[in-house]
VMD Tcl script that builds the backbone (N, CA, C; Angstrom):
set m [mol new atoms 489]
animate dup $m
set s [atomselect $m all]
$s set {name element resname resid chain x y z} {
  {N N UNK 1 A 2.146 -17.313 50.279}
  {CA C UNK 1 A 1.830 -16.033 50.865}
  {C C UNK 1 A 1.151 -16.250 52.214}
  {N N UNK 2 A 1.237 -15.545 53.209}
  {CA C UNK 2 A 0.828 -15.529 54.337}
  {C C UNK 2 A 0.493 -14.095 54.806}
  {N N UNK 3 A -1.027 -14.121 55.150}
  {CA C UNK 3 A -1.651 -12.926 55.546}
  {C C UNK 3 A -1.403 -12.540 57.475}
  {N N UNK 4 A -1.924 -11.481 56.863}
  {CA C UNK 4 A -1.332 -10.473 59.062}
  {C C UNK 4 A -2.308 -9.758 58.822}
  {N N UNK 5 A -2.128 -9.828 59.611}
  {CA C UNK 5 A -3.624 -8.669 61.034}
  {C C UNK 5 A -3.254 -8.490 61.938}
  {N N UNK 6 A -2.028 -7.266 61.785}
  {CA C UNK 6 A -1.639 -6.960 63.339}
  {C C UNK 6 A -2.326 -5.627 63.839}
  {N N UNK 7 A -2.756 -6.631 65.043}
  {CA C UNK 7 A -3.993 -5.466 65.939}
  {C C UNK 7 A -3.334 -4.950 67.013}
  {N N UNK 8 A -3.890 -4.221 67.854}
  {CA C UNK 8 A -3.203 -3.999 69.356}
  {C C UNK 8 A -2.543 -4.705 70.144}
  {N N UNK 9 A -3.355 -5.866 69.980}
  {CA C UNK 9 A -2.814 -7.195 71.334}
  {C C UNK 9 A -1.777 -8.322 70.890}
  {N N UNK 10 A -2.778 -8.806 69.441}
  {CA C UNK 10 A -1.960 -9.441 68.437}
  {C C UNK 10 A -1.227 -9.588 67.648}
  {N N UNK 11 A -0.762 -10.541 66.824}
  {CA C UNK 11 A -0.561 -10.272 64.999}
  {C C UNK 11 A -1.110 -12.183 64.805}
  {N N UNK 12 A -2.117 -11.636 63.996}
  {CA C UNK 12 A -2.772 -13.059 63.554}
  {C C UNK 12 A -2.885 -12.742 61.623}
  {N N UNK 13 A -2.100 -13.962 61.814}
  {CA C UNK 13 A -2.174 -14.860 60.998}
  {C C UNK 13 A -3.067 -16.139 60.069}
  {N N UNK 14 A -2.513 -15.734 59.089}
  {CA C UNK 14 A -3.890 -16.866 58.053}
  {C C UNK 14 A -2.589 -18.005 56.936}
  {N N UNK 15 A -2.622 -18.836 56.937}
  {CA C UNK 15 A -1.537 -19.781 56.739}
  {C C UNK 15 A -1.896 -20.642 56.028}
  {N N UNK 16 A -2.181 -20.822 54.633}
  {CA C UNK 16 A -2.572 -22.800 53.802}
  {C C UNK 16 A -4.153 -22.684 55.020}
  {N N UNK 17 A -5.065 -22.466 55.226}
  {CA C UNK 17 A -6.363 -22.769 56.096}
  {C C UNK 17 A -6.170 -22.692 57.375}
  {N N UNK 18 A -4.718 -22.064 57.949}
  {CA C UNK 18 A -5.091 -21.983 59.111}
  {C C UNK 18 A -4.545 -20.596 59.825}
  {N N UNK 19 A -5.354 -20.722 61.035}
  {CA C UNK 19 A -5.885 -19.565 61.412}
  {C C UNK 19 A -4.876 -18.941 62.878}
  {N N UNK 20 A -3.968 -18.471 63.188}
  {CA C UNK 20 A -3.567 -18.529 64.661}
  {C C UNK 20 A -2.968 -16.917 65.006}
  {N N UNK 21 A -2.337 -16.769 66.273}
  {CA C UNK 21 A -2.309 -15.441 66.840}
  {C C UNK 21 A -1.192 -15.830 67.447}
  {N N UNK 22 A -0.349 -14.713 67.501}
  {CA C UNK 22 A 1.103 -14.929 68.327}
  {C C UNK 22 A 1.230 -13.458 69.049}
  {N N UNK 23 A 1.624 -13.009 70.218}
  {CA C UNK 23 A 2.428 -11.915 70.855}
  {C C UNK 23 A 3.164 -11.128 69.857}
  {N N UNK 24 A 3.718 -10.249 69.917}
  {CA C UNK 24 A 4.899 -9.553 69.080}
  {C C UNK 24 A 6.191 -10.146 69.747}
  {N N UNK 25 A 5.827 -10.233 71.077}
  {CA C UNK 25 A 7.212 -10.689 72.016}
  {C C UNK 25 A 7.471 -11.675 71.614}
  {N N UNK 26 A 6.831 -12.997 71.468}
  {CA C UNK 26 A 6.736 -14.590 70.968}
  {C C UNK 26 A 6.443 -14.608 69.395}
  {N N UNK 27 A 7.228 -14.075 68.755}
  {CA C UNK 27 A 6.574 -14.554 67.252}
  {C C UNK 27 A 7.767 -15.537 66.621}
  {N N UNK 28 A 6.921 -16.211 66.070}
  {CA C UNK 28 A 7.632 -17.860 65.602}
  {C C UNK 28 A 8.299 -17.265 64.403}
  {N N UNK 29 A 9.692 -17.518 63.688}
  {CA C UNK 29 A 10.175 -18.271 62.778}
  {C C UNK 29 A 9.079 -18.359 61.493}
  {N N UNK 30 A 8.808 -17.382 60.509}
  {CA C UNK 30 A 7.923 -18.120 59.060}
  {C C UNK 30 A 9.031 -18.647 57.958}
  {N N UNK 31 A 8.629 -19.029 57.076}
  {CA C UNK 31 A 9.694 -19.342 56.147}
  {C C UNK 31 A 10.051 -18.153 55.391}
  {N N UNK 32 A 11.552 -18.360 55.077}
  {CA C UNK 32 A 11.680 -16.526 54.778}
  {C C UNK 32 A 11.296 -16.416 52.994}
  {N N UNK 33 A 11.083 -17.700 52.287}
  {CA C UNK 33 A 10.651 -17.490 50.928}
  {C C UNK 33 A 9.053 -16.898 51.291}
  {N N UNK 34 A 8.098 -17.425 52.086}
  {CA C UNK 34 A 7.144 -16.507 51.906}
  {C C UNK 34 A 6.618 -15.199 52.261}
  {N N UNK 35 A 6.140 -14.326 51.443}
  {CA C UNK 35 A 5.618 -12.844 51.285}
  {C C UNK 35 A 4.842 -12.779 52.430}
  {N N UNK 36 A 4.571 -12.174 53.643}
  {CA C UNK 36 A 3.273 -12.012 54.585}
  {C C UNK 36 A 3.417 -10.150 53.702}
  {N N UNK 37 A 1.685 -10.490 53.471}
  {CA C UNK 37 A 0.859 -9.389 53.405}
  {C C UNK 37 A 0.119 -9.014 54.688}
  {N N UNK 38 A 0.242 -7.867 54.577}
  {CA C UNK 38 A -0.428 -6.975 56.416}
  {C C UNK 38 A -1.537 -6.232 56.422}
  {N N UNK 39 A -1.848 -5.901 57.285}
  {CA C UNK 39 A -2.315 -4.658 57.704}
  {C C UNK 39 A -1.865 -4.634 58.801}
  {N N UNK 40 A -2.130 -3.186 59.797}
  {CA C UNK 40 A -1.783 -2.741 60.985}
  {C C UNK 40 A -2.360 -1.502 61.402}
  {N N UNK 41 A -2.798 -1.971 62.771}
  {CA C UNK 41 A -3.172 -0.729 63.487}
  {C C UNK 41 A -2.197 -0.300 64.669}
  {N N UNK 42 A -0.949 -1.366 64.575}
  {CA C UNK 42 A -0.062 -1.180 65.687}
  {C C UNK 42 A 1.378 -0.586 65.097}
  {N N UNK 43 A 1.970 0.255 65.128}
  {CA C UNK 43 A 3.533 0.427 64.494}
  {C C UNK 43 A 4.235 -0.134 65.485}
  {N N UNK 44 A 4.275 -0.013 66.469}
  {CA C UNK 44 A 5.310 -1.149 67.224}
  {C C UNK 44 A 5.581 -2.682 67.142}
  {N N UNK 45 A 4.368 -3.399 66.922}
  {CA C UNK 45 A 4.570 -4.724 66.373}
  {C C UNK 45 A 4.666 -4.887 65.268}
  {N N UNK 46 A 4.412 -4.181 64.123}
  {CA C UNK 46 A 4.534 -3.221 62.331}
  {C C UNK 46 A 6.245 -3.819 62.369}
  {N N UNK 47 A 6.841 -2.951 63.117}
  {CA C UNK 47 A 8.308 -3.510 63.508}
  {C C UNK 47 A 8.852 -4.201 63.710}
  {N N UNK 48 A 8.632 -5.319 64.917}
  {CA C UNK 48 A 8.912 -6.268 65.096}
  {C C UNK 48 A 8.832 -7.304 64.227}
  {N N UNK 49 A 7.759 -7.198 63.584}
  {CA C UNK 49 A 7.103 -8.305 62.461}
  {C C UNK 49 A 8.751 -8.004 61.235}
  {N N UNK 50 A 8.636 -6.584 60.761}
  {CA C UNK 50 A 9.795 -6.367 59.703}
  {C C UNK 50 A 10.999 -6.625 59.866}
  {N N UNK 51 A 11.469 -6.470 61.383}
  {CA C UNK 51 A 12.365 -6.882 61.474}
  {C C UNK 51 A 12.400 -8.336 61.932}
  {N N UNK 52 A 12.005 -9.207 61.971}
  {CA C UNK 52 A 11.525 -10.725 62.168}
  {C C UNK 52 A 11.586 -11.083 60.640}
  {N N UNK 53 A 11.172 -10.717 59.796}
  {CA C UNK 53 A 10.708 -11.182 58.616}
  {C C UNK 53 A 11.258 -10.381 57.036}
  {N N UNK 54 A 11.953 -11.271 55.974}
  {CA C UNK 54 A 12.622 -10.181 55.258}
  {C C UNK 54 A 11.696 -9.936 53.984}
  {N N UNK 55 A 10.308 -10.895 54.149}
  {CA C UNK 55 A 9.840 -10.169 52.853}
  {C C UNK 55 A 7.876 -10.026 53.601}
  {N N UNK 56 A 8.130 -8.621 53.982}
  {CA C UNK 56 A 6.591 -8.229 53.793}
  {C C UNK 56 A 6.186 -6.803 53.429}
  {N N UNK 57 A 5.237 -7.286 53.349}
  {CA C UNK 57 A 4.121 -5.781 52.042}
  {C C UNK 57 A 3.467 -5.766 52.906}
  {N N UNK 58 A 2.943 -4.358 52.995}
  {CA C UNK 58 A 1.815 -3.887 53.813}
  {C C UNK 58 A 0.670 -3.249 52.879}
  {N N UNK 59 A -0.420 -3.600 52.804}
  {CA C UNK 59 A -1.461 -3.596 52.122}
  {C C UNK 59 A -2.162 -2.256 51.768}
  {N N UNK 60 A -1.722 -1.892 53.244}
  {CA C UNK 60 A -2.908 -0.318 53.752}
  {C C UNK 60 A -2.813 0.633 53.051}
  {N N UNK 61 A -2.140 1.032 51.914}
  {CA C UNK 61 A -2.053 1.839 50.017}
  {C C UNK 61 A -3.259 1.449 49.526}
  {N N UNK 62 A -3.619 0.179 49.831}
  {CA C UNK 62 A -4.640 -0.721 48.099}
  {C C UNK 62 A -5.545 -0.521 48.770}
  {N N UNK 63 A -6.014 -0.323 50.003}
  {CA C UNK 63 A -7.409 -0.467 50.458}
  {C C UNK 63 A -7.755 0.573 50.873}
  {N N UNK 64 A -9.153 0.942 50.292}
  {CA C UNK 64 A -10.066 2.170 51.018}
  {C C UNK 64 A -11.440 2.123 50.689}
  {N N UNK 65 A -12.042 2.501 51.197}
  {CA C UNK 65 A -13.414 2.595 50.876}
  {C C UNK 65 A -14.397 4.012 50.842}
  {N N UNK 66 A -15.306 4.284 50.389}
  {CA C UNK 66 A -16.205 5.438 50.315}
  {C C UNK 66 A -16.898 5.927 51.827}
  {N N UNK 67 A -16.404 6.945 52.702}
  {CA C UNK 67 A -16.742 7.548 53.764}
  {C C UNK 67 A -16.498 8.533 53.969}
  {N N UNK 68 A -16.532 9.319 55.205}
  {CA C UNK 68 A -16.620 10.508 55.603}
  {C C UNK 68 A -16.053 10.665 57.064}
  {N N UNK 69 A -15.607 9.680 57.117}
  {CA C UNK 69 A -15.458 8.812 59.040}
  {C C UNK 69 A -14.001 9.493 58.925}
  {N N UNK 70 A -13.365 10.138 59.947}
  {CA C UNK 70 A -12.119 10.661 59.982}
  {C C UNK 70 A -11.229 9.661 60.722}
  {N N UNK 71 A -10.487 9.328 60.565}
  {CA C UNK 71 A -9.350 8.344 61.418}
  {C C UNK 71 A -9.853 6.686 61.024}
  {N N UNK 72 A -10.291 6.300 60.030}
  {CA C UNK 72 A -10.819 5.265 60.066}
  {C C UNK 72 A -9.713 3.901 60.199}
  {N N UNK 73 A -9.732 3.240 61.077}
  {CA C UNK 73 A -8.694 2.289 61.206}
  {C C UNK 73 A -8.831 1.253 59.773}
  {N N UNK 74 A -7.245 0.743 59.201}
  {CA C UNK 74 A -7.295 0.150 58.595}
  {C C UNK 74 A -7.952 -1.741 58.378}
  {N N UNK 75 A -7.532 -1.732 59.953}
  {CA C UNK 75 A -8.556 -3.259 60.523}
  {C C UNK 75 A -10.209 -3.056 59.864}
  {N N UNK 76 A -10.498 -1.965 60.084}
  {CA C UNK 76 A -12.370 -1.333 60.225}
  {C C UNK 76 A -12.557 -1.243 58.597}
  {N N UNK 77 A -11.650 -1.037 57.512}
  {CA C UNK 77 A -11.693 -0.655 56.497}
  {C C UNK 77 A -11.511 -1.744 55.716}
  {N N UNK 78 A -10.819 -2.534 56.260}
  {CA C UNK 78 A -11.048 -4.183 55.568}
  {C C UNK 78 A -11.603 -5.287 55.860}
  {N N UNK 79 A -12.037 -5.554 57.057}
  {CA C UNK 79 A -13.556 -5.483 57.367}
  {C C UNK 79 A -14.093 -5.421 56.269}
  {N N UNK 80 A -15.338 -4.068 56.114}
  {CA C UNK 80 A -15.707 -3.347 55.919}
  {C C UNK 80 A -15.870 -3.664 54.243}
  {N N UNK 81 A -14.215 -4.135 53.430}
  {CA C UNK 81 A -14.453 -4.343 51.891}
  {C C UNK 81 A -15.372 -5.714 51.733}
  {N N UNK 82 A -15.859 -6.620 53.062}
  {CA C UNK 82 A -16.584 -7.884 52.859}
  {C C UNK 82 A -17.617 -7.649 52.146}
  {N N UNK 83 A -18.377 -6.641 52.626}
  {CA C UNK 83 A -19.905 -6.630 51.922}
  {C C UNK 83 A -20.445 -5.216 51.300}
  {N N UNK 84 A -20.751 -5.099 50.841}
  {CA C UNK 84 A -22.082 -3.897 50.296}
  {C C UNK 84 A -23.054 -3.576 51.834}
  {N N UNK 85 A -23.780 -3.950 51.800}
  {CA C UNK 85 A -24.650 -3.708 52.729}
  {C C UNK 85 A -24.806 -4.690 53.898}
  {N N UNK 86 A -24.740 -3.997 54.960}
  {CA C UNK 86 A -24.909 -4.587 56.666}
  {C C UNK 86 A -24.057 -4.272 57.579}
  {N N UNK 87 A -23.871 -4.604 58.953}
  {CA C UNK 87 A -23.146 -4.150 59.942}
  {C C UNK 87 A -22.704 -5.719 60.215}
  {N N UNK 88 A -21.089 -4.768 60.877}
  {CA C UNK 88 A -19.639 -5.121 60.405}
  {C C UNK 88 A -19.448 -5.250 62.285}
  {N N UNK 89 A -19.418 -6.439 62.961}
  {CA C UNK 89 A -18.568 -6.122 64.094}
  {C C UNK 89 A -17.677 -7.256 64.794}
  {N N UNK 90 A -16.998 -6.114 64.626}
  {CA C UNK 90 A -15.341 -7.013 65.122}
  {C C UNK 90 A -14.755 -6.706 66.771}
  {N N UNK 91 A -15.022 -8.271 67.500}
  {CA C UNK 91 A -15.124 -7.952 69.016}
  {C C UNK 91 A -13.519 -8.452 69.106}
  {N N UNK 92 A -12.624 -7.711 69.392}
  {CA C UNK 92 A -10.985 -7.979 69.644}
  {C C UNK 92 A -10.748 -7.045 71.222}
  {N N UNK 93 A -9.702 -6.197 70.635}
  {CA C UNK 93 A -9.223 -5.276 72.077}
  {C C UNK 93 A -10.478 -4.376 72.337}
  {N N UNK 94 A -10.971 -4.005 71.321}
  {CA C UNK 94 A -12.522 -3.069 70.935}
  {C C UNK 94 A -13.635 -3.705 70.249}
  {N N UNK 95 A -14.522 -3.470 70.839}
  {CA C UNK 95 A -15.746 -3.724 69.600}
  {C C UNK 95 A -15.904 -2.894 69.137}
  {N N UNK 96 A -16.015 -3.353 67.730}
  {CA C UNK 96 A -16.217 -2.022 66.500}
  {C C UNK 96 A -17.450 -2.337 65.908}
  {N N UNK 97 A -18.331 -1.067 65.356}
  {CA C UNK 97 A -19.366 -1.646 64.216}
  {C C UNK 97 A -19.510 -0.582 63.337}
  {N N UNK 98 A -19.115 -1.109 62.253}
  {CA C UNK 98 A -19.666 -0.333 60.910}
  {C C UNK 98 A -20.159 -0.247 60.218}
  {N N UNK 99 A -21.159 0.427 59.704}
  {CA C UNK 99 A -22.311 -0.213 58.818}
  {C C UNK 99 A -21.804 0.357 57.268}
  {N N UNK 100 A -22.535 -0.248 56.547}
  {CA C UNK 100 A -22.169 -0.085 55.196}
  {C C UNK 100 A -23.674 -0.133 54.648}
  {N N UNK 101 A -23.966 0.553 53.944}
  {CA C UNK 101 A -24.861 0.839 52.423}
  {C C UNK 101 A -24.678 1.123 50.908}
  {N N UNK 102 A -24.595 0.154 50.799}
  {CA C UNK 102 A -24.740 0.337 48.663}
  {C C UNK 102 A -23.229 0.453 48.518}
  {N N UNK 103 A -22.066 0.124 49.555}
  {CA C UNK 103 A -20.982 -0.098 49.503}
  {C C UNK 103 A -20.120 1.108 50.070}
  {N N UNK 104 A -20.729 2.191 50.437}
  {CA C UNK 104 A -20.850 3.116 51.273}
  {C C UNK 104 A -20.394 3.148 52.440}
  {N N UNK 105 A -19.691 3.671 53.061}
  {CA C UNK 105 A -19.510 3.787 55.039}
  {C C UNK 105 A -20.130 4.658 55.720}
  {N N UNK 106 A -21.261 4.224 56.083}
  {CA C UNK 106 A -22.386 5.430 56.816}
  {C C UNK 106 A -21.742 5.804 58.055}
  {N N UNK 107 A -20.843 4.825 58.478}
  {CA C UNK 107 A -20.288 6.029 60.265}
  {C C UNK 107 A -19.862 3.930 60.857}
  {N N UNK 108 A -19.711 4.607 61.977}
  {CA C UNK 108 A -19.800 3.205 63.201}
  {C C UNK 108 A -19.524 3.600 64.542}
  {N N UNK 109 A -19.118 2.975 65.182}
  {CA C UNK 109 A -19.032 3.276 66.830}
  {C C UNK 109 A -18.196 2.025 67.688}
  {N N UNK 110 A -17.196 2.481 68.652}
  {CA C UNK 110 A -16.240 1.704 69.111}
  {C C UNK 110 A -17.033 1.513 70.739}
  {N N UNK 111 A -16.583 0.615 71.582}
  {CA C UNK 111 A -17.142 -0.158 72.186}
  {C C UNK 111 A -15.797 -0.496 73.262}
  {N N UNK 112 A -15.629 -0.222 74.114}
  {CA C UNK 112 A -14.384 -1.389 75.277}
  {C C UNK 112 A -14.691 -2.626 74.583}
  {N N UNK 113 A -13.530 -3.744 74.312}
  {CA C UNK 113 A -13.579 -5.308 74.317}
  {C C UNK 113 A -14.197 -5.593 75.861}
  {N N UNK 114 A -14.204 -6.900 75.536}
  {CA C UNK 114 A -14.956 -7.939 76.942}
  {C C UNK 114 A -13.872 -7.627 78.076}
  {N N UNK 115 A -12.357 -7.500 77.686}
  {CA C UNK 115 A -11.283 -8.020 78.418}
  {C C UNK 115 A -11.079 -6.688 79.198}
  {N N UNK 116 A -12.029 -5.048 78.447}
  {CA C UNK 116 A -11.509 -4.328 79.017}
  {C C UNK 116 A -12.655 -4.002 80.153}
  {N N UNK 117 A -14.148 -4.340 79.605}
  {CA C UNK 117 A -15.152 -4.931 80.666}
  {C C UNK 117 A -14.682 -5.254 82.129}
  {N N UNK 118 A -13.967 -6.294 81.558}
  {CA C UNK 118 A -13.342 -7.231 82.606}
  {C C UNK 118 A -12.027 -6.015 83.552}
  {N N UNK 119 A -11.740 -5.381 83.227}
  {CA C UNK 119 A -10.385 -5.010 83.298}
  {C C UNK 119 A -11.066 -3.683 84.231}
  {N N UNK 120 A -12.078 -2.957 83.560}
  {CA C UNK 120 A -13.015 -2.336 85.042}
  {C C UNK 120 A -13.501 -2.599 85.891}
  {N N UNK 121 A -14.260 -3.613 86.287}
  {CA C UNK 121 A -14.842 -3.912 87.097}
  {C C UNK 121 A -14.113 -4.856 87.996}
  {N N UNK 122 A -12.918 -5.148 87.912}
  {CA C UNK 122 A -11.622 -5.867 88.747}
  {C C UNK 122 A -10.882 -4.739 89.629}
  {N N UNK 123 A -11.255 -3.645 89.039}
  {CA C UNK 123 A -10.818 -2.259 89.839}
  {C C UNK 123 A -11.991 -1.825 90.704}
  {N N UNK 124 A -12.857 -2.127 91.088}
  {CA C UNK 124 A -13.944 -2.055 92.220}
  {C C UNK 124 A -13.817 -3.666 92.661}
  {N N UNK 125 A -13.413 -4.094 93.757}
  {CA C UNK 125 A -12.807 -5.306 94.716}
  {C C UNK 125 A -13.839 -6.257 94.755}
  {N N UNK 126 A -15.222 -5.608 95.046}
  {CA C UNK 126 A -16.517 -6.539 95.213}
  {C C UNK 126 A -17.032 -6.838 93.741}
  {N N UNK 127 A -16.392 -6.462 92.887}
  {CA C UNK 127 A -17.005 -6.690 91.314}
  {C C UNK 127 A -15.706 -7.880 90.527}
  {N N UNK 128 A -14.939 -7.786 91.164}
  {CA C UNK 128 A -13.950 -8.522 90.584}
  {C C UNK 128 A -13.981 -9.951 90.929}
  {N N UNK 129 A -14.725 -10.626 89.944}
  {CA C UNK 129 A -15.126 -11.784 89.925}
  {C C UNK 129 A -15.163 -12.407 88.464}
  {N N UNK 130 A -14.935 -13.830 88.124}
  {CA C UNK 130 A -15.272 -14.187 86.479}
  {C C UNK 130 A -16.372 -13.973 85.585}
  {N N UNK 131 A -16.289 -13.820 84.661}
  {CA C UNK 131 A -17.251 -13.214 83.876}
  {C C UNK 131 A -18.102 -14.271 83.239}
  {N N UNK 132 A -19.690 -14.649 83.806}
  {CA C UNK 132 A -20.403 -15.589 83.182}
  {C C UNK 132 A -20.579 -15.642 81.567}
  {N N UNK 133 A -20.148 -16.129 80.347}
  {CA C UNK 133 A -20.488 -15.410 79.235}
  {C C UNK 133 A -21.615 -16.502 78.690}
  {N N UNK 134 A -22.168 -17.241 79.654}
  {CA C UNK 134 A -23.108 -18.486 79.268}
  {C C UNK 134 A -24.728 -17.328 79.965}
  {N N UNK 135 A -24.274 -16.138 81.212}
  {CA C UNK 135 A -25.748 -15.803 81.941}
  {C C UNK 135 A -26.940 -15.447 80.798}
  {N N UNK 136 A -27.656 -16.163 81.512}
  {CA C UNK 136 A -29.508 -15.345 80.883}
  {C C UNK 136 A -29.597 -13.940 80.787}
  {N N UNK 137 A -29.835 -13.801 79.651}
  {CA C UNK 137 A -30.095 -12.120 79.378}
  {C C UNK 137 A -31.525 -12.374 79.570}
  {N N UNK 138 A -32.687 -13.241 79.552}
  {CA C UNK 138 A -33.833 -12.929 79.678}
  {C C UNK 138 A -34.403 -12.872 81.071}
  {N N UNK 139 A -33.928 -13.456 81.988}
  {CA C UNK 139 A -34.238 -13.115 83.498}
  {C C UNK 139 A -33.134 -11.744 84.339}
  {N N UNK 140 A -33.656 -11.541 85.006}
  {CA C UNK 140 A -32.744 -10.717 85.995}
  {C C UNK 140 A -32.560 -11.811 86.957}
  {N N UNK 141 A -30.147 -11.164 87.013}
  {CA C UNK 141 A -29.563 -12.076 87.652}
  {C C UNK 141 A -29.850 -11.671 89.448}
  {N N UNK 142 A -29.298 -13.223 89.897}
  {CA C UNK 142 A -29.113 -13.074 91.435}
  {C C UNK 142 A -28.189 -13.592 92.041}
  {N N UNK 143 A -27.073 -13.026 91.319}
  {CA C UNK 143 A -26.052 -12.980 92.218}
  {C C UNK 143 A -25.223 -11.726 91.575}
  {N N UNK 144 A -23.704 -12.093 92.202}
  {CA C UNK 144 A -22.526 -10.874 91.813}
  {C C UNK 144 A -22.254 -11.436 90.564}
  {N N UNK 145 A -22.141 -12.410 90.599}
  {CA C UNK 145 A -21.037 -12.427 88.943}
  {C C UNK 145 A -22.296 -12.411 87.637}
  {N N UNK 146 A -23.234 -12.988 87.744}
  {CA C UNK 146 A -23.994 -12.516 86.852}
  {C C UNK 146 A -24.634 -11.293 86.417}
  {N N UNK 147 A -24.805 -10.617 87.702}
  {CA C UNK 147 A -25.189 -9.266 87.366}
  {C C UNK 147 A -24.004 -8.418 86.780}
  {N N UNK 148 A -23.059 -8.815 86.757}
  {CA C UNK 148 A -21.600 -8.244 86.303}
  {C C UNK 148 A -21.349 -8.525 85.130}
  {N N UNK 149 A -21.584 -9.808 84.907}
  {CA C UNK 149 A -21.753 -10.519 83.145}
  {C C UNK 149 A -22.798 -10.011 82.510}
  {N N UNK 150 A -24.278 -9.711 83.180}
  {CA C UNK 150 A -25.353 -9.615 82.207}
  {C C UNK 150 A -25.650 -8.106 81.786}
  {N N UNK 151 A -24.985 -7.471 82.806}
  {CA C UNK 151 A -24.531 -5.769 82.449}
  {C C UNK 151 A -23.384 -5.268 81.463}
  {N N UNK 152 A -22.308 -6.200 81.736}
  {CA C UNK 152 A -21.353 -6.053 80.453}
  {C C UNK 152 A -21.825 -6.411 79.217}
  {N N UNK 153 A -22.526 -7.577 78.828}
  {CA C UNK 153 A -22.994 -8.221 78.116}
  {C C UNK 153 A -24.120 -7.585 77.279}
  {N N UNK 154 A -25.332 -7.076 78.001}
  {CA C UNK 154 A -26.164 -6.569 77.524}
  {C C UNK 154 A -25.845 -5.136 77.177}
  {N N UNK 155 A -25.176 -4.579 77.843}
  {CA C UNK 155 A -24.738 -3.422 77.340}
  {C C UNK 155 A -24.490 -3.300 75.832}
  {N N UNK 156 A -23.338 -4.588 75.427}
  {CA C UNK 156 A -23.211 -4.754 73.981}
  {C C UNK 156 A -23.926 -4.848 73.336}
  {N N UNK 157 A -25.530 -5.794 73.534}
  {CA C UNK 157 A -26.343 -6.393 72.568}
  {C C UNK 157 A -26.824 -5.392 72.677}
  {N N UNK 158 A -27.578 -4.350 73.341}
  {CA C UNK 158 A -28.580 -3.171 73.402}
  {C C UNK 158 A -27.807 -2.364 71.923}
  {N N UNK 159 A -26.753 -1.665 72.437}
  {CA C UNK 159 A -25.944 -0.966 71.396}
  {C C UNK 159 A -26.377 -1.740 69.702}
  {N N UNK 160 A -25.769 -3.203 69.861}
  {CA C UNK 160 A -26.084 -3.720 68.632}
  {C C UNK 160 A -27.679 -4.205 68.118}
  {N N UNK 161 A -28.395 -3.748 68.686}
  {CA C UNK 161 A -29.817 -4.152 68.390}
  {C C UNK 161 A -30.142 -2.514 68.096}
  {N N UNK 162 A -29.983 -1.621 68.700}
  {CA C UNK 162 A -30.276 -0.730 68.222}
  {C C UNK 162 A -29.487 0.094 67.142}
  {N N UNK 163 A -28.168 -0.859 66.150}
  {CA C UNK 163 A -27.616 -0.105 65.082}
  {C C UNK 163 A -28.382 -0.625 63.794}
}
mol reanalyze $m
mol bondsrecalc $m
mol representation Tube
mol addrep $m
């Protein structure tokens, strides 16, 4: 059996211990005796994958959990079956965080990924520079690219220190 996690960008894969990510455009050849079990938050690569592949199950029937959250993505919801209690965050195309109590889904909150960080501030000319992900959050930076890294950056941890 071979597990999927096809997200927005990806479809990753879990294989005998290992772990990897392919395009929808580039997806390799699996062996057609084994079952890939899914999830998906994408129907366009949902597709590609089915038609690539003649035996897969999609999971997203068997899984749910106790909430109130409307639209809850199926990625966020399995997640989410790891634990009983604590916050859940998954940094991909989005950062997501969801907290859970007593096995419960109290709410969460979505976030731009790093790449889409990146993907604003390349659209203002003087900001479009590489993104330090090593800068000091405890000093204030002095230059461009750090102050660009330690604002994207901290932005996240603030959010997550205060969930």
């Amino acid at each position: 059996m071979i597990l999927c996690d096809i997200g927005n960008t990806f479809l990753h894969f879990y294989y005998r211990g290992r772990i990897w990510k392919e395009e929808k455009t580039k997806l390799t050849p699996k062996d057609s005796k084994e079952l890939i079990m899914y999830i998906s938050v994408n129907e366009d690569s949902t597709n590609t994958l089915l038609y690539a592949h003649p035996r897969c199950f999609d999971l997203t029937p068997y899984l749910n959990i106790d909430t109130n959250y409307k639209g809850l993505g199926i990625d966020r919801i399995a997640a989410c079956k790891a634990i009983s209690d604590g916050v859940i965050v998954d940094a991909g195309s989005a950062i997501t965080v969801d907290i859970m109590q007593q096995g419960i889904h109290l709410g969460g909150f979505i976030m731009p990924g790093i790449a889409k960080y990146r993907k604003m501030f390349s659209s203002i000319s003087v900001l479009d520079c590489e993104m330090n992900l090593g800068v000091d959050l405890d000093t204030f930076p002095q230059n461009t690219r750090d102050a660009v890294s330690y604002g994207m950056l901290n932005s996240i941890l603030l959010m997550l220190k205060n969930t």
